[in-house]
N, C-alpha and C positions, 0 to 999 in steps of 0.2 A: 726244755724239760721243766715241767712243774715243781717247785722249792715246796716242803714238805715244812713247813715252820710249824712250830707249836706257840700259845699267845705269847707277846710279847711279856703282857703283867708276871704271868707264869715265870718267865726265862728271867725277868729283873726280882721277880722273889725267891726266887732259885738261890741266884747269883748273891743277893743279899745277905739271906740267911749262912750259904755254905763261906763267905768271906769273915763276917762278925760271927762266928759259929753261935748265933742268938737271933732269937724267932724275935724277942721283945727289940732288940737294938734295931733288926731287918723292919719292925713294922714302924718304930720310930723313923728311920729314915726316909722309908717311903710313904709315909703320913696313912697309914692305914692300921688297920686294926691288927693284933695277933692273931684271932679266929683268920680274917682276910689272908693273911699270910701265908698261916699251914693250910687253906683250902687250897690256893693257888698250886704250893708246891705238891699238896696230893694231886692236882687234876693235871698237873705234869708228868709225876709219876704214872696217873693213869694215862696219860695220851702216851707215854714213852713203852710202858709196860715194863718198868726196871724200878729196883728201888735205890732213890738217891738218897735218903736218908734210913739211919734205927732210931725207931725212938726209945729211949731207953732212961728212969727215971727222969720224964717230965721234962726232956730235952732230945734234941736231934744230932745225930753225929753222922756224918758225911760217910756213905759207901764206898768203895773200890770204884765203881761205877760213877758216884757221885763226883769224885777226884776227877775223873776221866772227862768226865760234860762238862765240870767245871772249867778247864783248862781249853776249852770249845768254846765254850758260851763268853767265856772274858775275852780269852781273843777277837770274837765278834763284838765286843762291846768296846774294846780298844779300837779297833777298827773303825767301827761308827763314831768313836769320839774323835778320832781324829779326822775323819772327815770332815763332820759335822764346823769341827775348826777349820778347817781350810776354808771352805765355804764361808764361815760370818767372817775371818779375816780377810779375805778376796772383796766380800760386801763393806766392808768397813773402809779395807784400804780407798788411798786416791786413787787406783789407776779407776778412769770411770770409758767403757766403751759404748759410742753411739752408734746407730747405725739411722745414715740417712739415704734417703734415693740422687743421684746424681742432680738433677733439677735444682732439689731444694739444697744441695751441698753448694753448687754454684753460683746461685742467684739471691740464696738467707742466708744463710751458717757460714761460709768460708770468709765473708767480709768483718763479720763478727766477732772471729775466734779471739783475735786480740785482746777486745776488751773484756772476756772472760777470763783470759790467763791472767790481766791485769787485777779485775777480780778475786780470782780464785787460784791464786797460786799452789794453795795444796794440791788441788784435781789434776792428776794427770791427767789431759782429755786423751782419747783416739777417737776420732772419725773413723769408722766403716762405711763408704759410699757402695752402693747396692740396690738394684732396681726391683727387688723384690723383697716380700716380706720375711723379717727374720724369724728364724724358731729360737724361741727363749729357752726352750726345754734341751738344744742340740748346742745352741750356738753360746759362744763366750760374748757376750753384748746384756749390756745393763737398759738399755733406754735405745725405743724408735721415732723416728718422726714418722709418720705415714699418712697419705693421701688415701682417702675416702668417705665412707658416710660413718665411720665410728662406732661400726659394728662389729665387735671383735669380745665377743666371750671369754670369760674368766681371764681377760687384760685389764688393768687397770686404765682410765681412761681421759685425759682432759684434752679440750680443743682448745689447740694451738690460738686459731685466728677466725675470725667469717670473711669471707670471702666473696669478691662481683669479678665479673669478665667484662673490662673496658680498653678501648685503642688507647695505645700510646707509640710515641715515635721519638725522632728525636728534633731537639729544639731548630737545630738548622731548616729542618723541612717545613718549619712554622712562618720562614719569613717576617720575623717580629709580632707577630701575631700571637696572641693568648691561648683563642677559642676558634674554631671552624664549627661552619654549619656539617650535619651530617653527611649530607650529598656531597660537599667541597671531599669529604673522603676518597670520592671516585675518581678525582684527579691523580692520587699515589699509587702507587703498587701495594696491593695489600698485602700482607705476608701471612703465611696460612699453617697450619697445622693439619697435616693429613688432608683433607678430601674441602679443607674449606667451608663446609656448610655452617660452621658458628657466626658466619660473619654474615652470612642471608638472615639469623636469626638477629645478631645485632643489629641490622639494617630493618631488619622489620617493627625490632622495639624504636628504632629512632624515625620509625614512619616513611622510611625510602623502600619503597615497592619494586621488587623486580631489579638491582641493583645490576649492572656488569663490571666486574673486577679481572685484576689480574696482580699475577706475584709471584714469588718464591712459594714453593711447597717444603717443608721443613718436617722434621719427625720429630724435632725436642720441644720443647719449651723456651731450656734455656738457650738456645741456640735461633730460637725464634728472636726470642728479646736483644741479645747480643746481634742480629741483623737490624733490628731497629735501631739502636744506639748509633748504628754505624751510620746510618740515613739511608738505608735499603728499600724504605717504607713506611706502612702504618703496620702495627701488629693489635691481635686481642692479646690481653693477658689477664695472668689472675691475679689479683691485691696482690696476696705472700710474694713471688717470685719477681714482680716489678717492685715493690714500694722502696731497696734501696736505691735502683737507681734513680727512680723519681724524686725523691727526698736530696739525693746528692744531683737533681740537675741534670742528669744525661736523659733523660727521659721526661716528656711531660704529658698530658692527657689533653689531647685537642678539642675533645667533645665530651661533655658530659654527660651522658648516657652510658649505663654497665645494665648486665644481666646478673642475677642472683644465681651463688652456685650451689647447689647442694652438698659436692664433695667438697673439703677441705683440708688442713693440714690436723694431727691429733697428735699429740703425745703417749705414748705409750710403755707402757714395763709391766713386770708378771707383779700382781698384787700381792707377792710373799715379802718383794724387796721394795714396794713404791715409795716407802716413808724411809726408806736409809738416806744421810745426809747427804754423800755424794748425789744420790739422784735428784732427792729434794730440793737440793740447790741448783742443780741444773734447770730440774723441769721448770723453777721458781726462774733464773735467769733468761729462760725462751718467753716464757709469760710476759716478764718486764721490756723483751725486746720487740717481742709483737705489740704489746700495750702502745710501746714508745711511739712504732709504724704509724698506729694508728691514728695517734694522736696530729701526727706529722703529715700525714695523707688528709686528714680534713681539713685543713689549711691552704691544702696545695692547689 
């Protein structure tokens, strides 16, 4: 059903005038003129086709009818105030909820979490792990992490990290060894993601032609990497999702050679709430932890 509203400006000069029974007081409060005022309330009067005021020497007094809107319109405006509070205390409070996809919850975020509460003792955190993207307009969640190319209309928007797709494995399968020539790759099980063709690309950025492999076929990510660790293989991966374990050692990169990725990791929230402090220190906290990776990863 269609809602029949008459303007807003209308229904708060209404309200104004019939509370402070004074056009001058109603136009003070609301920073506008007295002409402004009495037009508003007659063009109410005229969409209503009732009279909410008499005017009667040089002042307005409230109808039978006018009592009756009155007593309408203010409950509606209690109403909306009290929501309107719910809403900025919810944004204020510390409860702050994430929502991330399972990959990036297992392989970034969950090894992390600590040194944020150590941090940031006030933020209640909650993790939402979820493999698809959240509705800010349905869902109760402040802030997303999401993979893609960062195209996402009326979101507010900063990228997390840049990102390459390169082997890594784990140290055992190195034999004391640093670095492997490309081709030495064909000696391991490759482990693969879906149907494997990222690794005929990698193979062909590192000049090996025509490659034969074989491996695990795997549908996660993190579950790819987590087989590497264990020495199952060589895997591709992407910067974000390997750099802790590489940095702590379980993982190292035998060949240096990556591909450039387009998609990435991005930060995300609705542009109404991006600058509230819980978010802001968050999304400021992913920043300084990806910065940290990165700094860490060039070294390695």
């Amino acid at each position: 059903m269609v809602r029949r509203l008459p303007p807003l400006n209308a229904l708060k000069a209404f309200e104004a005038v019939a509370r402070s029974n004074s056009v001058t007081r109603a136009a003070e409060e609301l920073s506008v003129t007295q002409g402004a005022v009495s037009q508003q309330v007659k063009a109410l009067e005229a969409t209503l086709g009732v009279k909410l005021f008499n005017r009667e020497r040089q002042r307005l007094v409230i109808t039978e009818a006018g009592r009756d809107y009155l007593a309408v319109v203010r409950d509606a405006f209690d109403q909306i105030a009290v929501g309107t509070d719910r809403i900025v205390q919810r944004q204020r409070s510390g409860v702050l909820t994430v929502s991330v996809s399972s990959d990036f919850a297992a392989k970034w975020l969950v090894n992390r979490l600590g040194r944020f509460a150590d941090a940031h003792p006030d933020v209640d955190l909650r993790v939402s792990v979820a493999d698809r993207q959240v509705d800010f307009a349905r869902e109760d969640v402040d802030l997303a992490v999401r993979h893609g190319d960062g195209n996402w209309p009326g979101l507010d928007i900063v990228q997390l990290c840049s990102e390459r797709l390169f082997p890594v494995c784990s140290p055992k399968l190195m034999g004391g060894r640093n670095r492997l020539a490309a081709l030495d790759l064909l000696e391991f099980p490759l482990l693969r993601l879906d149907d494997g063709t990222t690794w005929n690309r990698w193979f062909d950025a590192a000049g090996v032609a025509d490659p034969s492999h074989h491996g695990l076929i795997l549908n996660r990510a993190s579950v790819l990497i987590d087989a590497a660790i264990d020495g199952q293989g060589v895997a591709l991966a992407r910067t974000a999702l390997a750099a802790w374990d590489i940095i702590n050692g379980r993982l190292l990169i035998p060949v240096d050679v990556s591909l450039a990725m387009a998609n990435t990791y991005w930060i995300v929230s609705p542009m109404a709430t991006a600058n509230t402090s819980k978010i802001a220190t968050f999304r400021e906290w992913l920043l300084a932890e990806a910065d940290a990776d990165a700094r860490c990863l060039a070294t390695a």
